[in-house]
C-alpha positions as CSV (number, residue, x, y, z in Angstrom):
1,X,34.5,212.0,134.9
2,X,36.5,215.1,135.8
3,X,35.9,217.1,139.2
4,X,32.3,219.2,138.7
5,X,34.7,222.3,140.6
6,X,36.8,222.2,137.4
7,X,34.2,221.1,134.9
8,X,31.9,223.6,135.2
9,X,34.2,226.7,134.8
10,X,35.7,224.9,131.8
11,X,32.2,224.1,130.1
12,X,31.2,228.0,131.0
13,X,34.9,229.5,129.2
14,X,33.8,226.8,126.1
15,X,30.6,228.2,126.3
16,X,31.6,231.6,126.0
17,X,34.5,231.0,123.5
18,X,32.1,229.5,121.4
19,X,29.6,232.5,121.7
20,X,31.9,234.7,120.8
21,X,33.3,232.3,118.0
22,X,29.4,232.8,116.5
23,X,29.7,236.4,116.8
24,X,33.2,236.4,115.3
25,X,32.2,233.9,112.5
26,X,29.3,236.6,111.5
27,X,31.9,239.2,110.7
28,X,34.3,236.9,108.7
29,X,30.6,236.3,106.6
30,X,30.2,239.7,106.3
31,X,33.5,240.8,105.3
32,X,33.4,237.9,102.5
33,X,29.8,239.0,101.5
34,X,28.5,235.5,102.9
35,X,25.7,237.1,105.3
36,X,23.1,236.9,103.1
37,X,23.6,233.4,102.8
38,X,20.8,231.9,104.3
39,X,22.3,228.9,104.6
40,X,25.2,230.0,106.3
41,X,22.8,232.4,108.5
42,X,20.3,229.1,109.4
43,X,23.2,226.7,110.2
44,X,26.9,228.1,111.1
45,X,26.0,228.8,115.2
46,X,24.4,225.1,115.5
47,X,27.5,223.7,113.5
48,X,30.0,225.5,115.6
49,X,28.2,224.9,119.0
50,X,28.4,221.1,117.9
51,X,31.9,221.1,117.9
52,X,32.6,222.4,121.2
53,X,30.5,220.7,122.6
54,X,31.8,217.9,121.5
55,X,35.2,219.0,122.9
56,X,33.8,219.7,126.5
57,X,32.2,215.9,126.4
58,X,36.2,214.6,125.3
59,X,37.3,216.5,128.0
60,X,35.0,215.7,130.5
61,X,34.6,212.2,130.3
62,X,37.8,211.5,128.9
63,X,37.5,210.3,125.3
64,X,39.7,210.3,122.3
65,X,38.2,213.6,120.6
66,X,39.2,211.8,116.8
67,X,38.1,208.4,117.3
68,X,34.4,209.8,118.0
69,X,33.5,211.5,114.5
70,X,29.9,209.9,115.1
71,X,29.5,211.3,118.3
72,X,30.3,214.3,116.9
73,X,28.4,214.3,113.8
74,X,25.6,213.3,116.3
75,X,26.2,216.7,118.1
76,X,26.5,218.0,115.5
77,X,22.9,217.2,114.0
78,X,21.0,217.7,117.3
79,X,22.6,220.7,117.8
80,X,21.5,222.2,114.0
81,X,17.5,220.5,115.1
82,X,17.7,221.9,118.4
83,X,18.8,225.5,117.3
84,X,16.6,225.3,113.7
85,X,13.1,224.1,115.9
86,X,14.5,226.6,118.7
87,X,14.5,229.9,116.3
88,X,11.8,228.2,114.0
89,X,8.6,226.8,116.3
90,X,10.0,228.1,120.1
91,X,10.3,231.3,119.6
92,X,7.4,232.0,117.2
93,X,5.5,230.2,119.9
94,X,5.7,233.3,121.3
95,X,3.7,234.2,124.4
96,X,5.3,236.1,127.0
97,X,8.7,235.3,126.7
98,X,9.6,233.5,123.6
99,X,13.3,233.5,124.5
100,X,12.6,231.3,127.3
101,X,10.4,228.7,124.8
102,X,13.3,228.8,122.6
103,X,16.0,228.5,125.0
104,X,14.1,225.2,126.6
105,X,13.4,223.1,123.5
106,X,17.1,223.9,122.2
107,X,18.6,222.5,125.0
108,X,16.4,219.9,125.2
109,X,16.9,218.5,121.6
110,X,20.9,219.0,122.0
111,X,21.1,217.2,125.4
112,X,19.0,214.4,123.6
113,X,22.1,214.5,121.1
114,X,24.5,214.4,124.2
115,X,22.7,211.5,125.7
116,X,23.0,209.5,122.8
117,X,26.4,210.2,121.9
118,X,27.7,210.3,125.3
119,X,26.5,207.2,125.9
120,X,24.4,208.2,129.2
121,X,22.3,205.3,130.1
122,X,21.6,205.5,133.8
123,X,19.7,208.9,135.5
124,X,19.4,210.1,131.4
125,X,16.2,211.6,132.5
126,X,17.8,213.7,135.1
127,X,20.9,214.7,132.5
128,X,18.2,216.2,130.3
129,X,16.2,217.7,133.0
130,X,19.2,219.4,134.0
131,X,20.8,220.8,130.8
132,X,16.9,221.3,129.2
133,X,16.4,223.6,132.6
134,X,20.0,225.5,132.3
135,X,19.1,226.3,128.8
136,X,15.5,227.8,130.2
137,X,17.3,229.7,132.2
138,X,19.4,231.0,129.4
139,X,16.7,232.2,127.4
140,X,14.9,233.7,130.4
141,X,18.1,235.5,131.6
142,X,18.4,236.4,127.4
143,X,14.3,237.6,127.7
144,X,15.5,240.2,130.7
145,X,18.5,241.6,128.7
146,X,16.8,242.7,125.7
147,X,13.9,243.7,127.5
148,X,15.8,245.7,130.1
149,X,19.5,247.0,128.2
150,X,19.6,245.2,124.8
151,X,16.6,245.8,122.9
152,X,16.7,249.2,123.7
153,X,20.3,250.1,122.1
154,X,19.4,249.0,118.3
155,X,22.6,247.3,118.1
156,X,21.9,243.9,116.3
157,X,26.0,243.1,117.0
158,X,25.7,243.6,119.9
159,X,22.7,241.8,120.8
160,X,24.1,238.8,118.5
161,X,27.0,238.9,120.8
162,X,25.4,238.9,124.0
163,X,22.6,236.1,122.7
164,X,25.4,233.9,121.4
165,X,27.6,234.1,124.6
166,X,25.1,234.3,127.5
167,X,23.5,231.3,126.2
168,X,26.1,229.1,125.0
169,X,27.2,229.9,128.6
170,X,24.9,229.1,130.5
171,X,23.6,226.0,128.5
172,X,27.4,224.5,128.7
173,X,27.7,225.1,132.6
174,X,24.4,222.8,133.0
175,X,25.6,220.3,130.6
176,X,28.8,220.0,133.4
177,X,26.1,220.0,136.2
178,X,23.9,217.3,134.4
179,X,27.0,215.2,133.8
180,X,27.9,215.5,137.4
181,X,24.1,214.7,138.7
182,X,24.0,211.9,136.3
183,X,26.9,210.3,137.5
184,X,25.7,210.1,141.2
């Protein structure tokens, strides 16, 4: 396991290239005349925050990125639940700040995905405590930004932007931590 003081700015940069990948992905839709695809629309963000998380696990713990396709379809499928029960029963949960509902069980289904294909046995519980609570705080930081500067600009690209890449963020720099605090 890599160093947390270089982990954790790489997992935030991945975090925020893939953010921004999601944003970029919605234009290339558009342009094609995919964006009304609700497939596409339900699925592509999950996919595509799989994948790099996948990449930040190689990196951080030192595996062969190719010779773990099952981790990564793993990811891959835990990221698509936790993003699908995040947008589809957190949020409409709704109470006072549904982004914080979402951002929770999100993380929480996706870190269960890490677990398992990271193969993190010992202090598991304290890995998903960790990344389930940095993706809390990435909706809650979310719920302030559209309350306060987003939702008041009627920009949905520009809230797509900010959603994708504040969270992604966040959530990736507590997946670094929880490695770090699982490993102790």
């Amino acid at each position: 396991m890599r160093a947390l003081k270089t982990t954790l700015p790489l997992f935030f940069v991945l975090g925020l290239v893939s953010g921004t990948a999601c944003w970029a992905l919605h234009f290339v839709f558009e342009y094609f005349g995919l964006s009304n695809n609700q497939w596409i629309n339900d699925y592509y963000p999950a996919i595509l925050l799989g994948f790099f998380v996948h990449a930040a696990g190689a990196h951080a713990i030192g595996m062969n990125y190719m010779r773990r396709i099952p981790d990564l379809a793993i990811l891959i499928v835990t990221s698509v639940l936790g993003w699908r029960l995040a947008v589809d029963v957190g949020y409409d949960l709704g109470g006072p700040m549904p982004f914080v509902n979402a951002g929770a069980l999100g993380a929480l289904v996706l870190a269960l995905g890490a677990v398992l294909a990271w193969r993190i046995r010992a202090r598991a519980l304290r890995f998903l405590a960790v990344a389930t609570a940095a993706g809390t705080l990435g909706g809650l930081v979310f719920h302030f930004l559209d309350a306060w500067f987003i939702g008041n600009m009627h920009d949905d690209d520009l809230w797509i932007l900010i959603l994708f890449t504040e969270w992604q963020s966040i959530f990736m720099a507590g997946v670094a931590l929880a490695l770090h605090v699982s490993r102790k």
